[in-house]
N, C-alpha and C positions, 0 to 999 in steps of 0.2 A: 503494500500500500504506500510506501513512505517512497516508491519510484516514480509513481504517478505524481505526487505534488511537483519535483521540479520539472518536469517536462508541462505540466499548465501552468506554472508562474514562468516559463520561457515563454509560452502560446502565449500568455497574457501580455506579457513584455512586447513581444513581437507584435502582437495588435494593436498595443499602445501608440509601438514607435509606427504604424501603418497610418494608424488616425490623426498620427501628430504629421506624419508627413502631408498627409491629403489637406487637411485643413490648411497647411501652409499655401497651396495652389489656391485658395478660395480669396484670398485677399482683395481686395477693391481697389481698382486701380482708378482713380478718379482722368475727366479728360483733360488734356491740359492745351488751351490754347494761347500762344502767342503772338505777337508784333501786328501789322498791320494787313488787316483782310482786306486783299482787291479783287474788282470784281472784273472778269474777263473783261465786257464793255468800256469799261474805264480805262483798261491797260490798252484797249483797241483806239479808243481817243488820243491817247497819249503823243505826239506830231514833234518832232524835230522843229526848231525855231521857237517854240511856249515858253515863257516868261514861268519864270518861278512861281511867281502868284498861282498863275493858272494850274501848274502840277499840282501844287499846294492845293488848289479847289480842287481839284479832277479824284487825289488822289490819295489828299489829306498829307499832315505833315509826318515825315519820315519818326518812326519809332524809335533810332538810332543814330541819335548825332555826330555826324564824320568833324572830330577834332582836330585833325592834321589836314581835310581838305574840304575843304568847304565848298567845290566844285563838284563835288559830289554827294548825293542822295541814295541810303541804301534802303528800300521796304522788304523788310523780313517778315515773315509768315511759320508757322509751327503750330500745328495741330497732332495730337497723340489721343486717341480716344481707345482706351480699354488698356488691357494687357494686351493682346496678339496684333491687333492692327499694326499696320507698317505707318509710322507717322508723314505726313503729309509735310512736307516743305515746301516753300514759293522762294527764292530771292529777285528782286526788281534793283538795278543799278541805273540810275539817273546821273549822266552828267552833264555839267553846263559849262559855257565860253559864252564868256560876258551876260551873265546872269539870261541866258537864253538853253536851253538845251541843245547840244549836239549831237545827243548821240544816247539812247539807253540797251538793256541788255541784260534777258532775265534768265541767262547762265544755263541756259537748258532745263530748266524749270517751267512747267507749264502751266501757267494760269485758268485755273477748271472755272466754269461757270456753273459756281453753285454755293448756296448760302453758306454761312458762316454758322459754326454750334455756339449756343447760346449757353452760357453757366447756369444762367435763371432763365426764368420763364417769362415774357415776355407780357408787359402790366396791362391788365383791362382797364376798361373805361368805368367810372362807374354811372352807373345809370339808377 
């Protein structure tokens, strides 16, 4: 009889460590968005010659201010929703010659057209 208790406090041990592993996978991965959401249209407006202002309306002001060149504008984008999803990157490079644009360049990164995830829920009216 006294061979049987340690081979079920092993079984039990072993169970334990099974339930502690699996719950470890259960974790909530919250989604995390950052920098600045564009939205295809927008980037399609975007024209060689626009005045800063204008980017600045089209496209909102850059998330990440370039310290060393001020001829430059970077929109970053970073979306990660779950655990398994593959996260979502955008980079947009703006730059200007004489406060005009010359030239942008969005690195082979493809601007999807599609809404942005919201963290909250977006407010009613009230009525």
């Amino acid at each position: 009889m006294t061979s049987r208790g340690p081979t079920l406090r092993a079984l039990a041990v072993l169970a334990l460590a099974a339930l502690t592993g699996l719950a470890g996978g259960c974790v909530y991965r919250m989604t995390v968005q950052q920098g600045n959401f564009l939205e295809k249209r927008s980037v399609d407006q975007l024209q060689v010659g626009m005045t800063r202002s204008q980017v600045r309306y089209l496209l909102g002001t850059p998330m990440v201010p370039t310290v060393f060149d001020s001829d430059r504008w970077d929109y970053l984008y970073y979306l990660k929703i779950g655990r398994w999803k593959k996260a979502r990157q955008e980079l947009l490079t703006v730059y200007f010659e004489n406060d005009k644009v010359a030239k942008f360049d969005t690195h082979g990164h493809k601007v999807e057209n599609s809404e942005p995830v919201l963290s909250e829920p977006p407010l009613r009216p009230i009525s």
